[in-house]
N, C-alpha and C positions, 0 to 999 in steps of 0.2 A: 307671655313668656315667664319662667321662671328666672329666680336668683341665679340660679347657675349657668341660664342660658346667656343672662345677658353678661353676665363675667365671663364666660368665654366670647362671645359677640366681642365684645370692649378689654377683652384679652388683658382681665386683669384678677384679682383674687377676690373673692366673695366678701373677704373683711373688708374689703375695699368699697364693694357696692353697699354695705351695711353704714359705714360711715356715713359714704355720700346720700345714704335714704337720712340718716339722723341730722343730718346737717340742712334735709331738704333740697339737694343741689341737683338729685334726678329724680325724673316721674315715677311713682307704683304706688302703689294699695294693696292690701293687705285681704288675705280672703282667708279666714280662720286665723290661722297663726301663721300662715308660708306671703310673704311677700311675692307681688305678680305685678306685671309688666305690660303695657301695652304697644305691641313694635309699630304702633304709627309713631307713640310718643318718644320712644327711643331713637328711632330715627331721625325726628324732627329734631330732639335734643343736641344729639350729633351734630345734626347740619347747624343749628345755631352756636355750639359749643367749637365748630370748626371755622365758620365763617368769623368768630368774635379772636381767633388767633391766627389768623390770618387777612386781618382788616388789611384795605392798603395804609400808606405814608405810615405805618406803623402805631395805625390808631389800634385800639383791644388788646394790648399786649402791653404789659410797666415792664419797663428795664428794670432790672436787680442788679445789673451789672454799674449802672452811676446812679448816681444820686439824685434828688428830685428834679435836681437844675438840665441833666441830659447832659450829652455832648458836648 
């Protein structure tokens, strides 16, 4: 997949997927100079990246809203 496919896939802006490659936080590789995608690994990522915010009892997710102590 390309950069642009997977910013529309993940419906978000390409600056955005550019970060997230510099930061190492999604899978691709580079083939010349254009960044490429594999949709098993973007999928996979998804399903891990959905399952970690939606853990139950409220594990994978830090409140911002109190402070370290919780509720």
């Amino acid at each position: 997949m390309s950069l642009r496919e997977v910013a529309e896939l993940l419906r978000c802006n390409r600056s955005t997927i550019y970060r997230m490659l510099k930061r190492q936080e999604i899978p691709g590789f580079k083939v010349g100079g254009d960044w490429r995608f594999a949709r098993s690994e973007i999928d996979a990522w998804i399903t891990r990246r959905t399952s970690e915010s939606v853990a139950p009892s409220g594990r994978g997710r830090k409140s911002t809203e109190h402070g370290s102590d919780g509720p």
